[in-house]
DSSP file (Angstrom, degrees, kcal/mol; ACC not computed):
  #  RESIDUE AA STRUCTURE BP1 BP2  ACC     N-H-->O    O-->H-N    N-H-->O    O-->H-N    TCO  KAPPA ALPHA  PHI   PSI    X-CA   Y-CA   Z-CA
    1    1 A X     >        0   0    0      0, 0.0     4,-1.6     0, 0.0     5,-0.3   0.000 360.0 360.0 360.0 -36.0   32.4   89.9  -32.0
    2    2 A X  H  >  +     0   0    0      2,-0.2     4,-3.0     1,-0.1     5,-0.4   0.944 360.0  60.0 -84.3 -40.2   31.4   87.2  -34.4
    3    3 A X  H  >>S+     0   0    0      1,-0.3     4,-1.8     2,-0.2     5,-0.5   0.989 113.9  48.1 -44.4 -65.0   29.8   84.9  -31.2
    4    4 A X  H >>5S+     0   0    0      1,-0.3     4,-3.4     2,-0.2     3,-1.6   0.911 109.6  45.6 -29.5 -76.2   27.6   88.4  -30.8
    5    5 A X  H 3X5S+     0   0    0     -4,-1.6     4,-2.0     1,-0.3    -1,-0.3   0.870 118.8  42.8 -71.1 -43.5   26.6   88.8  -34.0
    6    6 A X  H 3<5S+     0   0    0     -4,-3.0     4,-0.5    -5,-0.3    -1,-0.3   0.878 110.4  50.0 -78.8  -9.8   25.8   85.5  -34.3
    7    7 A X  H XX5S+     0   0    0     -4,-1.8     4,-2.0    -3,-1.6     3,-1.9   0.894 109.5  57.3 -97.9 -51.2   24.0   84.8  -30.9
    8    8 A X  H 3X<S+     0   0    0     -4,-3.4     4,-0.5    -5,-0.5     5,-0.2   0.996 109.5  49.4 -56.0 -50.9   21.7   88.2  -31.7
    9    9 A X  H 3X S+     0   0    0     -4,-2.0     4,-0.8    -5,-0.2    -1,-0.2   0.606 101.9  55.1 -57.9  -4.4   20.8   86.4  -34.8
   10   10 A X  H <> S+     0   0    0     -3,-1.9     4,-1.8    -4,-0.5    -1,-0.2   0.881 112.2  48.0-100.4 -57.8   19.9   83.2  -33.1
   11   11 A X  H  X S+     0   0    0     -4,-2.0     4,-0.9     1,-0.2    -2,-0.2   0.401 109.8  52.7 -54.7   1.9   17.4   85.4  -31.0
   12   12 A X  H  X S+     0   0    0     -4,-0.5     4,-1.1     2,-0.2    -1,-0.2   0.771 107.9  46.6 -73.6 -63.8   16.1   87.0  -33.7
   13   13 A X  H  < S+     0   0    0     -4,-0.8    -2,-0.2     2,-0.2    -3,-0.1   0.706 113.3  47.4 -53.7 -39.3   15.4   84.2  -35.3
   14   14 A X  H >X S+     0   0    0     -4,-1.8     4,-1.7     2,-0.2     3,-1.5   0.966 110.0  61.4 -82.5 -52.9   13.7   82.4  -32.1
   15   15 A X  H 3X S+     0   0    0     -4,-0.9     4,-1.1     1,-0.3    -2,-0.2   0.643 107.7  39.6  -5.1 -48.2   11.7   85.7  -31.6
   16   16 A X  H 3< S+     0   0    0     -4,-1.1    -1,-0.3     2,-0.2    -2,-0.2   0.281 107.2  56.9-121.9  32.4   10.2   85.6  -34.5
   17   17 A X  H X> S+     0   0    0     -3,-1.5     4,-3.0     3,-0.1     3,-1.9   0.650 111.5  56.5-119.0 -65.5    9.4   81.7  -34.7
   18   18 A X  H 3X S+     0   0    0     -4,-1.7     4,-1.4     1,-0.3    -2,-0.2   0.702 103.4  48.0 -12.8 -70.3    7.7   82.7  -31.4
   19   19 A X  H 3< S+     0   0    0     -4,-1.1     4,-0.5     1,-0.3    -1,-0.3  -0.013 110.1  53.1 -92.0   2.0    5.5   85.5  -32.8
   20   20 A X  H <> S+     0   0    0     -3,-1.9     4,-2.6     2,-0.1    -1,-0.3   0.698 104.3  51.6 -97.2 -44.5    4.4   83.5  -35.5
   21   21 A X  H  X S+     0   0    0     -4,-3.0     4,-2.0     1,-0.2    -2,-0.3   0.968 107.1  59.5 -17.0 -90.7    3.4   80.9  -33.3
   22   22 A X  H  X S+     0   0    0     -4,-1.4     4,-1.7     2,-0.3     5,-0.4   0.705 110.3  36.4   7.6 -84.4    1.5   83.6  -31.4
   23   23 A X  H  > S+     0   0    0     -4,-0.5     4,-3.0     1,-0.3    -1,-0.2   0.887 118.2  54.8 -88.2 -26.0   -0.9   84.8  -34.3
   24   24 A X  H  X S+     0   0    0     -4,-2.6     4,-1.5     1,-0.2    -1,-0.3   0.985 112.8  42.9 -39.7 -51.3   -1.2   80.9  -35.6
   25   25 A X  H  X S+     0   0    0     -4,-2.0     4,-1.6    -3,-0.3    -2,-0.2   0.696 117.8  43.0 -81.9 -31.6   -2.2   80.1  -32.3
   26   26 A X  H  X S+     0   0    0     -4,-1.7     4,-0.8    -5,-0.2     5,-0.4   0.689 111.5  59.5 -90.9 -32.3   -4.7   83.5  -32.1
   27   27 A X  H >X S+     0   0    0     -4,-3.0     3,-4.5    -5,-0.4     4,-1.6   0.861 109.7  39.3 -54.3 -93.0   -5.9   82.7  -35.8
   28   28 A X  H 3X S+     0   0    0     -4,-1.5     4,-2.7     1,-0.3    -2,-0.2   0.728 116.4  50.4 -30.8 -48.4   -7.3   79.2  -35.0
   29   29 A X  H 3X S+     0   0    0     -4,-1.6     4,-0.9     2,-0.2    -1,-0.3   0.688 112.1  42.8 -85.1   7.7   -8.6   80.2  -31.7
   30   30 A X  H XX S+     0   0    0     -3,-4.5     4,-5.4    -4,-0.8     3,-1.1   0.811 116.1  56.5 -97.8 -66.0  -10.7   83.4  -32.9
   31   31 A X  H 3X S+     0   0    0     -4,-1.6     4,-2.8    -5,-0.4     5,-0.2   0.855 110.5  41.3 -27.1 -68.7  -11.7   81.0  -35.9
   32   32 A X  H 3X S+     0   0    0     -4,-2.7     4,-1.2     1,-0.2    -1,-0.3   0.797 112.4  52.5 -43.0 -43.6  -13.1   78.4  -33.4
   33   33 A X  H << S+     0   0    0     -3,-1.1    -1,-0.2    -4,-0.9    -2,-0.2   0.481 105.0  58.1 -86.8 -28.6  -14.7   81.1  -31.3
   34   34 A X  H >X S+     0   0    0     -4,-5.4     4,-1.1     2,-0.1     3,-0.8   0.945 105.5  57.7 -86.2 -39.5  -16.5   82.4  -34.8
   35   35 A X  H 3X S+     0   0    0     -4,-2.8     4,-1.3    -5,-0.4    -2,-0.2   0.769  99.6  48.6 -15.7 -64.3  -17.9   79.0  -35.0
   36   36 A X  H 3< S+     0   0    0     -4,-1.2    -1,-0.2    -5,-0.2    -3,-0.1   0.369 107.6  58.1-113.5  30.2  -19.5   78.7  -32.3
   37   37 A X  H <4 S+     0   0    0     -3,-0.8    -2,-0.2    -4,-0.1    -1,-0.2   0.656 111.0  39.1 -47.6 -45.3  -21.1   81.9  -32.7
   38   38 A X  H >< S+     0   0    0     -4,-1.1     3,-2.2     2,-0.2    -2,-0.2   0.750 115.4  54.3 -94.6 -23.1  -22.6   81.3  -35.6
   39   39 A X  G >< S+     0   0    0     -4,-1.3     3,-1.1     1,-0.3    -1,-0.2   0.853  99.8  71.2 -71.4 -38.2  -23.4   77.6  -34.5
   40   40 A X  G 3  S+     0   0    0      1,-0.2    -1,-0.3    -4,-0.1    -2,-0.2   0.582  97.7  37.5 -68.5  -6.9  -24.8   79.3  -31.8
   41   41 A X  G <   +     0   0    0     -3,-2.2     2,-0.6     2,-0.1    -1,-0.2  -0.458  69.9 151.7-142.1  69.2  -28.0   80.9  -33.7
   42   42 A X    <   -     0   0    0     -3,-1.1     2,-0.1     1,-0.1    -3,-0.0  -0.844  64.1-104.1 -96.4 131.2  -28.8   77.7  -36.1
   43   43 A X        -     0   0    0     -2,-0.6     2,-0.2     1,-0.1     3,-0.1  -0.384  37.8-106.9 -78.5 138.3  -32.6   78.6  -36.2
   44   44 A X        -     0   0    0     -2,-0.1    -1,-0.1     1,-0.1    -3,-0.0  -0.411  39.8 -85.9 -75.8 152.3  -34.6   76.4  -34.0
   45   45 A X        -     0   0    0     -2,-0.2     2,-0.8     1,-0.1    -1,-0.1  -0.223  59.2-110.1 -48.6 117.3  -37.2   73.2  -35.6
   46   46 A X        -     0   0    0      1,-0.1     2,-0.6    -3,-0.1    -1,-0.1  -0.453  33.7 -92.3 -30.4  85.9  -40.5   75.2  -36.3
   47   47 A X        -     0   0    0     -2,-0.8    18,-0.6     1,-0.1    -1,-0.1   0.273  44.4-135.0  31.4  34.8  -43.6   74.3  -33.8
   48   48 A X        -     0   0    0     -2,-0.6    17,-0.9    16,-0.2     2,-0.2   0.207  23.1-148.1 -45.8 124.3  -45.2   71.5  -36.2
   49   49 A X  E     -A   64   0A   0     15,-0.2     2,-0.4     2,-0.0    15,-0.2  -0.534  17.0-179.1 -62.9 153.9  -49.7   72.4  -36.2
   50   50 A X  E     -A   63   0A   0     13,-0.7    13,-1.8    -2,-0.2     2,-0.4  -0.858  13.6-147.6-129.5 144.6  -52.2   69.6  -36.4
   51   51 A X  E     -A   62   0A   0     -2,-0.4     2,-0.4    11,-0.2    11,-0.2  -0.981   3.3-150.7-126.0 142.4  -55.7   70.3  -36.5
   52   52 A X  E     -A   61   0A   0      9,-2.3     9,-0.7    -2,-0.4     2,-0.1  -0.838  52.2 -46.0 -68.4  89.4  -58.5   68.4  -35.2
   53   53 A X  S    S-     0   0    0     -2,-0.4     2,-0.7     7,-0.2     8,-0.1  -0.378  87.7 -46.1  97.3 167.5  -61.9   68.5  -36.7
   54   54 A X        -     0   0    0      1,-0.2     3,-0.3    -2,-0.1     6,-0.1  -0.733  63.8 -94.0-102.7 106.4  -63.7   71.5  -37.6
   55   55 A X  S    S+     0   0    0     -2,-0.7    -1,-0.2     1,-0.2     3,-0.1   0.451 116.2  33.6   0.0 150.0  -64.1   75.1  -35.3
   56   56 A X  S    S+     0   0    0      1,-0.2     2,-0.4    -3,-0.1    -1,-0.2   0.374  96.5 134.6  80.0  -6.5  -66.9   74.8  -33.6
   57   57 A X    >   -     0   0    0     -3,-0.3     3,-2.8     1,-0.1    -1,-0.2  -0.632  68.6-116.8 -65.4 111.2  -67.0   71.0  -33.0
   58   58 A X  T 3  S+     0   0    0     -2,-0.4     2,-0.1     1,-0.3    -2,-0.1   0.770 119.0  25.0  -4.1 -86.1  -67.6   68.8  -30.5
   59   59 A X  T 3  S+     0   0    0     -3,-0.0    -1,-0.3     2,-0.0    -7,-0.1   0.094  92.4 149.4 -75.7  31.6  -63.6   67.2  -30.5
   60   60 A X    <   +     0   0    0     -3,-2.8     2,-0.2    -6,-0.1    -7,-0.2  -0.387  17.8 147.1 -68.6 143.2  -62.2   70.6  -32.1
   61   61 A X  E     -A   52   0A   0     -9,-0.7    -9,-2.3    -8,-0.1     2,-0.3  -0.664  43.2-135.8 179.5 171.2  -58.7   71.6  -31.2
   62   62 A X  E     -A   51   0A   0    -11,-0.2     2,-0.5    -2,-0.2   -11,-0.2  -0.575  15.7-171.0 -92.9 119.7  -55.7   72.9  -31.8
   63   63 A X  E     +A   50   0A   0    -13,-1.8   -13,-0.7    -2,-0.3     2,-0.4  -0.933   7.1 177.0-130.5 121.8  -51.6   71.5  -30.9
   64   64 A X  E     +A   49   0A   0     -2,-0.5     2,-0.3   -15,-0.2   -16,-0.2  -0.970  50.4  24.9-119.0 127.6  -48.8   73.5  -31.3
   65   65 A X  S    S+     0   0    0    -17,-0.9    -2,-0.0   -18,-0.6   -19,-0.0  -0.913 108.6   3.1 125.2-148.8  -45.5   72.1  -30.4
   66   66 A X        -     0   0    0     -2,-0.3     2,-0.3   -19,-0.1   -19,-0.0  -0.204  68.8-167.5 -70.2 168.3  -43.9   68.4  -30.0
   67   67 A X        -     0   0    0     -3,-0.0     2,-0.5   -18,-0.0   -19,-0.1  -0.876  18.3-145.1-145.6 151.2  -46.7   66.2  -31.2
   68   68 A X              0   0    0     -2,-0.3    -2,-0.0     1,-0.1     0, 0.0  -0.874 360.0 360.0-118.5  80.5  -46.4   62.6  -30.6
   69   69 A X              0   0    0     -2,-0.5    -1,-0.1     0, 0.0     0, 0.0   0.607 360.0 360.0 -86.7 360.0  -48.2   61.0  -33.9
């Protein structure tokens, strides 16, 4: 009787060592998975402009995008 008693408590015990595991294990990976969510809409580097010159001008123009100074 006592072997019982004691052997349900030992699964009990393991059960619920288990199931803590379990939502540790479910924390961290939802955590990780909010991460790179949010990582995921880091606003991209703005277009840098230059102008050349003034409208209407012989060399006018306009660069939008990488520039290469």
């Amino acid at each position: 009787m006592i072997k019982q008693f004691i052997k349900k408590l030992i699964q009990y015990y393991i059960d619920l060592i288990v199931s803590w595991y379990r939502q540790i294990k479910t924390h961290y990976n939802l955590n990780s998975e909010i991460k790179k969510y949010h990582a995921s809409f880091d606003e991209p580097e703005k277009p840098k402009i230059r102008e050349v010159g003034k409208f209407g001008d012989k060399d006018w123009s306009i660069s939008i995008g990488d520039i290469d100074e």
